[in-house]
Each structure stands twice: as structure tokens, then as C-alpha cells.
C-alpha positions in Angstrom: -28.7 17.7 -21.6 -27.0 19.2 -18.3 -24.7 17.2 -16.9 -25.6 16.6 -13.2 -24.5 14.4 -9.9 -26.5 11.0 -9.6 -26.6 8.5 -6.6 -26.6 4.9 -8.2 -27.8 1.5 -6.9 -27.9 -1.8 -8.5 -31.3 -3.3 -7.7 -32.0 -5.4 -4.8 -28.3 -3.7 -3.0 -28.1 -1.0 -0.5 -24.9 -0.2 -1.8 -25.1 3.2 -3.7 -22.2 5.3 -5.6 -22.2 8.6 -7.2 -21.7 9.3 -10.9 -22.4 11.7 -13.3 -25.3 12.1 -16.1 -22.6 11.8 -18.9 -21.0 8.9 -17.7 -24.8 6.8 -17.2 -25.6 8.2 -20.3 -22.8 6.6 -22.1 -23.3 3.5 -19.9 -27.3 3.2 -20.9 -26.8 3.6 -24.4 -24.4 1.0 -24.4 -27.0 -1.6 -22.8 -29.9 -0.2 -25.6 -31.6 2.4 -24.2 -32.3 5.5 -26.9 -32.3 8.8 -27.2 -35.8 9.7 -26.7 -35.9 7.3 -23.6 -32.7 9.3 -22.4 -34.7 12.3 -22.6 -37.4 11.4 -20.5 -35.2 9.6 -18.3 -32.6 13.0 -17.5 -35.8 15.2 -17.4 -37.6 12.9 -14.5 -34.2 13.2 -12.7 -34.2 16.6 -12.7 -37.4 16.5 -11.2 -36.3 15.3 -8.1 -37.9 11.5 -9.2 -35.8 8.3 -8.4 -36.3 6.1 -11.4 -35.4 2.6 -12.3 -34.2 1.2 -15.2 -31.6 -1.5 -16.6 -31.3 -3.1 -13.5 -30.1 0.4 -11.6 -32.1 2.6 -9.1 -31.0 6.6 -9.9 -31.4 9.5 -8.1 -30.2 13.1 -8.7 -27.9 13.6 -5.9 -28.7 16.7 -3.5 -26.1 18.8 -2.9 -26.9 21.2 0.1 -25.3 24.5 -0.2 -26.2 27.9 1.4 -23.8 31.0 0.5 -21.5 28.6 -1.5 -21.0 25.9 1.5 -21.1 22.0 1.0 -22.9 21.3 3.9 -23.2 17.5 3.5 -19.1 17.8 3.3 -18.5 19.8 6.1 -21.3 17.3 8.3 -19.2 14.4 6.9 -15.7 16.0 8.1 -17.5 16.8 11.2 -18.6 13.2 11.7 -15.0 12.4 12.1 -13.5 14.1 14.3 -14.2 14.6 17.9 -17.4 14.3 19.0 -18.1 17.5 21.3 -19.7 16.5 24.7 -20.2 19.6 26.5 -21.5 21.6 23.2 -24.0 24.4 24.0 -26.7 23.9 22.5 
């Protein structure tokens, strides 16, 4: 199984942090979960679907890149600084 960025939530939080698949993976087995149900659950990730399972709400995380640029960084650095008033648009 690729490994691949996840958003995670415990359920009934808005609080969400990011993970990997091997690091869940190792997490989920250790509460029961099996192989098979592993499977399906890194396939339906791939497929875009948020799933929940274990008490945690998943999500592939997005990561928006055109010509090799993070643009959910570069919004996020841009967030920060100054905001720009007089900006043409």
C-alpha cells in the first residue's frame, strides 16, 4: 500500500491533524482492525472518500500543486504577512 498524507479527526471534534498512511496503519492494527479491512479502508482513501472508523474521521489530504508549487503553503505564508490593500486586481 502507498503511503499517503491523511487529515485526521477524532469524532465529535473539529480539531483535525495530519498523518501518514503508515503511521494509521500501525495505529489501526493495534486497536483490531485487519488486513483485509486495511485494504478497503486505504483503497476508499484513495478515492477521495472520507471514512470513519475506530472512533477517527480520515481523509486523504489534498495537496494542491501546479508545476511543482505547494500552493496551500505558499496561501498559508501569504496569510501572514501583510495584507495588501491597494492590490490590483
Amino acid at each position: 500500500m502507498e503511503n499517503i498524507s491523511l487529515l485526521v479527526s477524532l469524532e465529535g471534534t473539529q480539531h483535525q491533524v495530519t498523518t501518514d498512511w503508515r503511521s494509521l496503519a500501525a495505529t489501526l492494527e493495534k486497536r483490531g482492525v485487519d488486513v483485509l479491512a486495511l485494504n478497503k479502508l486505504h483503497t476508499e482513501l484513495r478515492a477521495g472518500l472520507i471514512v470513519t472508523t475506530r472512533g477517527l474521521t480520515l481523509a486523504m489530504k489534498s495537496e494542491k500543486k501546479l508545476g511543482g508549487i505547494n500552493y496551500e503553503a505558499l496561501y498559508a505564508s501569504l496569510s501572514k504577512e501583510k495584507k495588501f490593500e491597494n492590490h490590483p486586481q
